[in-house]
N, C-alpha and C positions, 0 to 999 in steps of 0.2 A: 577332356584333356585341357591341357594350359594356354592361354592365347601367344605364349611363343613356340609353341609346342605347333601349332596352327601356321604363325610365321616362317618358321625351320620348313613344316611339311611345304607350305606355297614355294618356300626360294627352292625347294629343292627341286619341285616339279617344272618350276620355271626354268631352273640350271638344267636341266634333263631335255628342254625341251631348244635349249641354248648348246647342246652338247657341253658344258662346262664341266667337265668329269674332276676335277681337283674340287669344285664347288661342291657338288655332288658326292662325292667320297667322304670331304671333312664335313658336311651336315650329317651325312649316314653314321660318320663315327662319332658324331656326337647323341642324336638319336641312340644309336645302341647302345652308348654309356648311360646314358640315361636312365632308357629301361633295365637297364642293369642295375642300376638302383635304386629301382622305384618299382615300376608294377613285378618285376622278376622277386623283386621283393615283399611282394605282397601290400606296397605302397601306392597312392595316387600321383601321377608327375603332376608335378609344381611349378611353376615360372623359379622358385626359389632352388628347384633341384637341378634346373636346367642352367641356371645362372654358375651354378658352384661346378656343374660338368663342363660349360664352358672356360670359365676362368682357369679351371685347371690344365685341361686343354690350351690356351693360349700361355697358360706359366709355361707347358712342358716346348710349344714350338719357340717360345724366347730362352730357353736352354739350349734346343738342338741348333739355332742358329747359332749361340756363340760357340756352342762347342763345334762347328761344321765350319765356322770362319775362323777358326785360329786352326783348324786341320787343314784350310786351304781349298775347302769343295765348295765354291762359291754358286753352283748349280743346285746343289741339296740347299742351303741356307737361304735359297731364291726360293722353293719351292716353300720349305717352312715358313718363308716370310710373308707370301701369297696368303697361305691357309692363316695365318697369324692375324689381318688384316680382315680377312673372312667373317674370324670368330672376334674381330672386336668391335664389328654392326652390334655384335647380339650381345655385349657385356655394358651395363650402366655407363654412363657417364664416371670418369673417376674425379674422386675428390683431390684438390691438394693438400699440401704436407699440413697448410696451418687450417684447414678445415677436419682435417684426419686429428691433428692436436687437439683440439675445439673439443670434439666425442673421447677422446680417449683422458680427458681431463675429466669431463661429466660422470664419466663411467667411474671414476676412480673416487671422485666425491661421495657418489650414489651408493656405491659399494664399500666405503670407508676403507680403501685400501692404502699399507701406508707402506710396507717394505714388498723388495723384490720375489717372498715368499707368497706374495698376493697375484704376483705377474699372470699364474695360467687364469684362473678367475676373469681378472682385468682383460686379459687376451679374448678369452670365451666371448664375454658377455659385447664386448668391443667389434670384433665380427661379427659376431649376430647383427649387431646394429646397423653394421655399415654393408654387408650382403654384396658381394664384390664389389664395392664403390674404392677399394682402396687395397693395394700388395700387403700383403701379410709379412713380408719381410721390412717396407714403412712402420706397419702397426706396432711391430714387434721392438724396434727403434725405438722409437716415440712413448711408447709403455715405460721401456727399460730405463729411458733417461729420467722420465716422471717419477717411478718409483727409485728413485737411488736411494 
């Protein structure tokens, strides 16, 4: 297995043995996404697949909090906000806007991309590189303005 794969299993025995059940729960669901996508798949987990299960995971609890605080349930967007903070131990360090520019400029030299017809390419290859370091919704920006 992967050495965060090892980390997740230690915090979670730790959280369990802390009664942390909110700790406990969003490590489990991230483990199971996991293997969801990876040995269930006939794949070996990865630091690299557990990274993309996290990050996904921490995209979808910075949705449900704003959609939870503008409905007003400031109790749920607490809870989200917990588990959110959880899973950002286990996500890279993120890059900024002009270090995210930096890659997305190389990429585009590398790859001779010149119009907006190039953008899914420039996108692909631009993630790969940066491996949750940076929102894909940033990337996505930053691409589109370069390629105009």
């Amino acid at each position: 297995m992967s050495e965060m794969y090892d980390r997740l299993m230690t915090d979670m025995k730790s959280a369990m043995k802390d009664h942390d059940m909110v700790t406990v729960n969003a490590i489990r669901g991230v483990i199971a996404k996991a293997k969801d996508l990876t040995v269930n798949a006939g794949k070996e987990m990865t630091d690299d697949a557990l990274v993309s299960v996290i990050a996904k995971g921490a995209k979808q609890r910075e949705e449900s909090i704003a959609q939870f605080t503008a409905a007003g349930r400031a109790e749920l967007a607490a809870a989200e906000q917990s588990e959110l903070a959880l899973l950002k131990k286990y996500l890279p360090a993120q890059l900024g806007e002009e270090e995210v520019a930096a890659v997305v400029k190389a990429v585009i030299a590398e790859t001779g991309a010149a119009s907006k017809k190039d953008m899914g390419r420039v996108m692909k290859e631009t993630m790969a590189r940066l491996k949750g370091q940076a929102d894909g919704k940033l990337v996505s920006k930053l691409v589109g303005a370069a390629l105009h």
